[in-house]
BAVOPA-210122 format. One record per residue (C-alpha): chain; x, y, z. Coordinates in steps of 0.001 Angstrom, whole numbers, m for minus. Layout:
+-------+---------+---------+---------+
| kette |      px |      py |      pz |
+-------+---------+---------+---------+
|     A |       X |       Y |       Z |
...
+-------+---------+---------+---------+
// end
This chain:
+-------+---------+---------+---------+
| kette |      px |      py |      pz |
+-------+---------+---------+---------+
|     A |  m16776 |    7405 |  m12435 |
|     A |  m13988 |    4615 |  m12649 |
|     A |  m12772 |    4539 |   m8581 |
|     A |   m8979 |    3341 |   m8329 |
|     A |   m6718 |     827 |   m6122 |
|     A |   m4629 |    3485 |   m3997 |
|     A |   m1179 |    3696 |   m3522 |
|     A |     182 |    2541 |       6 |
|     A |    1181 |    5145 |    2640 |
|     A |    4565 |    3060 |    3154 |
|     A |    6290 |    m292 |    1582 |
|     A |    4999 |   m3679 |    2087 |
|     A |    7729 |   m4733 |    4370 |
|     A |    6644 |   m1576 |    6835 |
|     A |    4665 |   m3599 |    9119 |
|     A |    6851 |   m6144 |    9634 |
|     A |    7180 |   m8642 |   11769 |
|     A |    3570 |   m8307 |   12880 |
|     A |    2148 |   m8161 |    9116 |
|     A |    4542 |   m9968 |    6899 |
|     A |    5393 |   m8001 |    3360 |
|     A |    4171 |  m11092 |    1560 |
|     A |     664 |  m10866 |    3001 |
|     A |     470 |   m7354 |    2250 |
|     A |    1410 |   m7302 |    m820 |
|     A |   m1124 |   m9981 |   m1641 |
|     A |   m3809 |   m8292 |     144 |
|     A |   m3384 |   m5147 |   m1810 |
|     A |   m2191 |   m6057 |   m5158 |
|     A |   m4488 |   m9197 |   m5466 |
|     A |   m7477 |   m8414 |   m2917 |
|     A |   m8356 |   m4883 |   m2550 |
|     A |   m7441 |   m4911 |   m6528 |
|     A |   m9822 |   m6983 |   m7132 |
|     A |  m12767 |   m5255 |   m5264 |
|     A |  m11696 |   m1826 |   m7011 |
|     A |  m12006 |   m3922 |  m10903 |
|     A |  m15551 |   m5585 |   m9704 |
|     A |  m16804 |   m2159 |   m8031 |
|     A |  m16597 |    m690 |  m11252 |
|     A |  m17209 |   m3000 |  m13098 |
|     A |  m20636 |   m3250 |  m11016 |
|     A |  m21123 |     631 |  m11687 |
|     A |  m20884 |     269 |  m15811 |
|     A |  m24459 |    m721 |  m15624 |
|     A |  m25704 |    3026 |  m14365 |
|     A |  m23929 |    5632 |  m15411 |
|     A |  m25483 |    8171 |  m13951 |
|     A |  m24651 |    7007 |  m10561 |
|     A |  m22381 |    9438 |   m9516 |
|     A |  m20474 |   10038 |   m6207 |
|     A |  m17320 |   11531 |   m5413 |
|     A |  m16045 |    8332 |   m3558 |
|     A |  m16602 |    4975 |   m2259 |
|     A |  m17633 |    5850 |    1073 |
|     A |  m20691 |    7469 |    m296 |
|     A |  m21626 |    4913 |   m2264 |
|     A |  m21842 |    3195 |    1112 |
|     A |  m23493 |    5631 |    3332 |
|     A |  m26264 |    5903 |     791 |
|     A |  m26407 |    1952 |    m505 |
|     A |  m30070 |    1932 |    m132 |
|     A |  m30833 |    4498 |   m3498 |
|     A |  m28109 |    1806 |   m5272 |
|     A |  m30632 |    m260 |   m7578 |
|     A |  m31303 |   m3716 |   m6271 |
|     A |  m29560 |   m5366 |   m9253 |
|     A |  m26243 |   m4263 |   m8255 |
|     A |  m26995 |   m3376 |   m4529 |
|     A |  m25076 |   m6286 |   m3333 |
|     A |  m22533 |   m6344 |   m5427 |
|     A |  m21943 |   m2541 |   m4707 |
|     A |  m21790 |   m3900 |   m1159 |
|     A |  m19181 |   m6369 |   m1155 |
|     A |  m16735 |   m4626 |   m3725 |
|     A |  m17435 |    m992 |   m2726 |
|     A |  m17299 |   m2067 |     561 |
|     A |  m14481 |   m3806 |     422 |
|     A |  m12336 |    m759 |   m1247 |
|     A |  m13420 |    1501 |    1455 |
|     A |  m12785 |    m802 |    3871 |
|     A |   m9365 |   m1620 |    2672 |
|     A |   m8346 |    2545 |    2513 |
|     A |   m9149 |    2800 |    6286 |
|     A |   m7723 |     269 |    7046 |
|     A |   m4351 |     776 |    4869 |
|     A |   m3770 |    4495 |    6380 |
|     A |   m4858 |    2858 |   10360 |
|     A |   m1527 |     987 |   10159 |
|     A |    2174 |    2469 |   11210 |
|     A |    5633 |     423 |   11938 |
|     A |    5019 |   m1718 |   15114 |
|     A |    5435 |     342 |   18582 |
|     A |    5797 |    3823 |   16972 |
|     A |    2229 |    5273 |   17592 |
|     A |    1126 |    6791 |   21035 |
|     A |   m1854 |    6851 |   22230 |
|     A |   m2563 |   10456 |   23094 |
|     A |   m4822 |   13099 |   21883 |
|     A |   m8492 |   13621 |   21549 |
|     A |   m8706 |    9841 |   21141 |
|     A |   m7413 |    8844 |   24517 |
|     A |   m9842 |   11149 |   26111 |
|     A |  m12956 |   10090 |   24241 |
|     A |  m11381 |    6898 |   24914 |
|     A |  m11427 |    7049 |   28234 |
|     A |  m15298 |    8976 |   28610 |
|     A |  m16984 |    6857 |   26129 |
|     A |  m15379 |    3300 |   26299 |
|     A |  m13710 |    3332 |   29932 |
|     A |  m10550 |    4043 |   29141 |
|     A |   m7976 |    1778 |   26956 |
|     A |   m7390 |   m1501 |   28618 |
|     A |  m11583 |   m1545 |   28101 |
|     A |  m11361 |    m529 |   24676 |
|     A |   m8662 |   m3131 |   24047 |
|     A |  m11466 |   m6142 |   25808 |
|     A |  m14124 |   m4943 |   23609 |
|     A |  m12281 |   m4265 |   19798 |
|     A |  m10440 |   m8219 |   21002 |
|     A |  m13825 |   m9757 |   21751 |
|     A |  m15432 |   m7874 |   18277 |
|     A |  m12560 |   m9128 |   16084 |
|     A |  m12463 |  m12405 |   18120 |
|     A |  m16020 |  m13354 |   17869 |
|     A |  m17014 |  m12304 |   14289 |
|     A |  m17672 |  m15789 |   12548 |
|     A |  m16183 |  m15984 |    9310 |
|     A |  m15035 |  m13320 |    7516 |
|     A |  m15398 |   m9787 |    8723 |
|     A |  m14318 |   m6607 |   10287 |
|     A |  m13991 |   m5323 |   13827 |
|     A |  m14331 |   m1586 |   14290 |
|     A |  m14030 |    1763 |   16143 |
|     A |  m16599 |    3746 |   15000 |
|     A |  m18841 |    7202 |   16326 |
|     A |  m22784 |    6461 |   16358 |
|     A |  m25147 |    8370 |   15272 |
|     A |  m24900 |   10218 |   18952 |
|     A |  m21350 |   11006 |   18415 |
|     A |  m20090 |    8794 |   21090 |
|     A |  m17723 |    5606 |   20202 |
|     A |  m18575 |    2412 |   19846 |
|     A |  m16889 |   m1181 |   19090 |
|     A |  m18883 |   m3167 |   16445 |
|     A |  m18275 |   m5757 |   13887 |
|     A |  m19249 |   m6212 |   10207 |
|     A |  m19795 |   m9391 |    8001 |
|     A |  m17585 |   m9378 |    5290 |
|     A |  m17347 |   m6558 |    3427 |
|     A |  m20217 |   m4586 |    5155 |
|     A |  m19102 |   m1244 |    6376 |
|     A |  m20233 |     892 |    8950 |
|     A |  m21339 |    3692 |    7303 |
|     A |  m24460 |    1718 |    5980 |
|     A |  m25236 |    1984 |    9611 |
|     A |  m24871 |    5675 |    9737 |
|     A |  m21632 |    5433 |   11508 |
|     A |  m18447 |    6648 |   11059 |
|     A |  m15414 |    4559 |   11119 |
|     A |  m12219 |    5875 |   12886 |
|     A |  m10380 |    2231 |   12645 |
|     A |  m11022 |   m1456 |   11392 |
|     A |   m8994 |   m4487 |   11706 |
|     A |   m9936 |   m6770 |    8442 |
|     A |  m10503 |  m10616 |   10278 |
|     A |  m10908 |  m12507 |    6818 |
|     A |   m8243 |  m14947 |    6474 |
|     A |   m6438 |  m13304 |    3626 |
|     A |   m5084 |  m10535 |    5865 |
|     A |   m3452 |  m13063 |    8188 |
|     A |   m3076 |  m16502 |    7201 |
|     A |     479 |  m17012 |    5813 |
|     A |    1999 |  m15727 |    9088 |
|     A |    m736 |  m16635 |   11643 |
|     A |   m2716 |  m19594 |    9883 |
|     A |   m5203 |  m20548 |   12323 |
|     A |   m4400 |  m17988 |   15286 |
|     A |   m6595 |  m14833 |   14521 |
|     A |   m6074 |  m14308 |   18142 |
|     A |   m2509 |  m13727 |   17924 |
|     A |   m2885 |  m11079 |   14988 |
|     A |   m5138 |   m9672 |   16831 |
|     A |   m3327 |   m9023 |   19706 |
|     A |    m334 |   m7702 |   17576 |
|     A |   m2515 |   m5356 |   15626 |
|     A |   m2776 |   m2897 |   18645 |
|     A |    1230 |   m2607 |   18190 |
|     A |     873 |    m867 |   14601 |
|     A |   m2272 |    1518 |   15169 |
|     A |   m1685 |    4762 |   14132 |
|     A |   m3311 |    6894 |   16373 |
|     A |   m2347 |   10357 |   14885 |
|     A |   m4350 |    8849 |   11920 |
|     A |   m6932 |    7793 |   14386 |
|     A |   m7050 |   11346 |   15999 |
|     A |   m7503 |   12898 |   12653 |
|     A |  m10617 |   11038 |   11294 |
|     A |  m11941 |   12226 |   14788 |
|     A |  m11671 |   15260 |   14112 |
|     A |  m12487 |   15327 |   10679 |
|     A |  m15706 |   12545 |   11312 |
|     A |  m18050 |   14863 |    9516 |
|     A |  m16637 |   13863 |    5803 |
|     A |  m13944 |   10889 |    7011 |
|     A |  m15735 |    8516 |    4946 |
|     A |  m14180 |   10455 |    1682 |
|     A |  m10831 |   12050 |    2680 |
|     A |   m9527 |    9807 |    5077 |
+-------+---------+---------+---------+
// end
């Protein structure tokens, strides 16, 4: 199956100031394009592998056959990456935190201001290019983790609710060298109704949401 760059849930100038329409449209024009044209191009080899979307191809990337294994990695990864993380993202200071979120928030992680230290410190830390995520383990309770590159979480068996992409691309022409700053401004444009939804939905989030 040919897999396909979605459309955005909003315009590239949506995020502004915190993500700058230049950088976005960059990032998904030129970036997540990209990942979409190699994943398939990857896939042309076997045509019999067949899944319904990307984020299968992930959870089961071990029965992907080792000549296109890592290449399924970084470009399918990337793509399913780059969905989440497209539909995590609202106009700055819009979202509330509230819901089923805040609660498991506040049993699982210690409440927000703790869940803010550890998803900084994740996205902070990760050398290089990665991810830092918000994801439910394989015990359903949350957990903050990061991924190298394009690595996603459900290789891990777990389920991601939200990611903030660390690689340069997604920040550079407004931030250059200050990751710490974007980070910091990324909690302004969560979208926790989104975030509350792939909670409820975890069972099959990796495909619909």
């Amino acid at each position: 199956m040919k897999f396909e760059l979605p459309e955005l849930p909003y315009a590239y100038d949506f995020l502004e100031p915190v993500i700058d329409e230049k950088t976005m449209e960059i990032h998904h024009s030129k970036h997540h394009a990209t990942y979409v044209n190699n994943l398939n191009a990857a896939l042309e080899k076997y045509p019999e592998i067949d899944f319904k979307c990307p984020g299968q191809l992930m959870r089961n990337i071990n029965d992907i056959p080792a000549d296109i294994k890592q290449a399924v990695i970084n470009n399918g990864g990337g793509h399913v990456n780059h969905s989440l993380f497209w539909k995590s993202l609202t106009s700055p200071d819009t979202s509330k935190f509230e819901g089923d979120i805040k609660e498991k928030i506040d049993s699982d992680l210690g409440g927000y201001d703790k869940f803010v230290e550890l998803f900084t410190a994740a996205a902070t830390t990760r050398f290089g290019s990665g991810w830092a995520w918000l994801v439910i383990n394989k015990d359903g309770k949350l957990e903050v983790v990061s991924t190298l590159n394009q690595d996603s979480p459900l290789m891990e068996n777990k389920r991601p609710l939200l990611g903030l992409d660390v690689w340069e691309h997604a920040y550079y022409l407004n931030y250059q060298n200050r990751r710490p700053d974007y980070i910091k401004e990324f909690f302004r444009i969560i979208n926790w109704d989104v975030v509350n939804d792939r909670l409820e939905h975890a069972k099959n989030c990796e495909c619909s949401r």
